[in-house]
LOGU-774841 format. One record per residue (C-alpha): y, x, z. Coordinates in nm, 3 decimals. Layout:
N
site v->Y	u->X	w->Z
...
***
This chain:
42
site v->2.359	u->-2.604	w->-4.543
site v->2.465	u->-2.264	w->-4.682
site v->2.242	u->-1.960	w->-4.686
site v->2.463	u->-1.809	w->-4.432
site v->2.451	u->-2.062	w->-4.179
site v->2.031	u->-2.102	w->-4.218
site v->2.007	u->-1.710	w->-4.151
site v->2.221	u->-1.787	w->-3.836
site v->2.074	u->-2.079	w->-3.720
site v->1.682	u->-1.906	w->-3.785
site v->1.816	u->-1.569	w->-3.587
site v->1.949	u->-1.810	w->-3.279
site v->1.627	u->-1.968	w->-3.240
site v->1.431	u->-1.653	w->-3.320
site v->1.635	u->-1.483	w->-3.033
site v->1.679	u->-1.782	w->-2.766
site v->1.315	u->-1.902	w->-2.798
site v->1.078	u->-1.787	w->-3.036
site v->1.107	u->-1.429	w->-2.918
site v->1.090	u->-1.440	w->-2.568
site v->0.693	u->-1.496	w->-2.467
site v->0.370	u->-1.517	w->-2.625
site v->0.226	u->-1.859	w->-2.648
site v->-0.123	u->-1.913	w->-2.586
site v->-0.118	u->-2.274	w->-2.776
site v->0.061	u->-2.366	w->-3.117
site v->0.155	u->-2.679	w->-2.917
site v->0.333	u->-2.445	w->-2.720
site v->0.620	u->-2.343	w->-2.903
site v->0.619	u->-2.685	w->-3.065
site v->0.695	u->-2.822	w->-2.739
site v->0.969	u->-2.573	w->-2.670
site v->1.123	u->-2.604	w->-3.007
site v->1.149	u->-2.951	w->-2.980
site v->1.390	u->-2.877	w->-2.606
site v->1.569	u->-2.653	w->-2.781
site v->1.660	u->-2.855	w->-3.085
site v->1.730	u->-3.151	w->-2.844
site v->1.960	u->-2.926	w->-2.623
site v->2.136	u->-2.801	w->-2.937
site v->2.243	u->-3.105	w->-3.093
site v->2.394	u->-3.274	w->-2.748
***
């Protein structure tokens, strides 16, 4: 993957998910991360 498309890919997620609410749990956003990714690839 080019440097380009990592810094695009890591704002996405940091904008649709990582940035939206405070998790209480690490298994929290792990959880959600794994939705997302599976969402993204279909």
């Amino acid at each position: 993957m080019s440097e380009r498309l990592h810094e695009s890919f890591n704002g996405s997620l940091r904008e649709e998910l990582l940035n939206e609410e405070i998790f209480g749990t690490l298994e929290a956003p792990r959880r959600k991360l794994a939705l997302w990714r599976y969402d993204h690839r279909s």
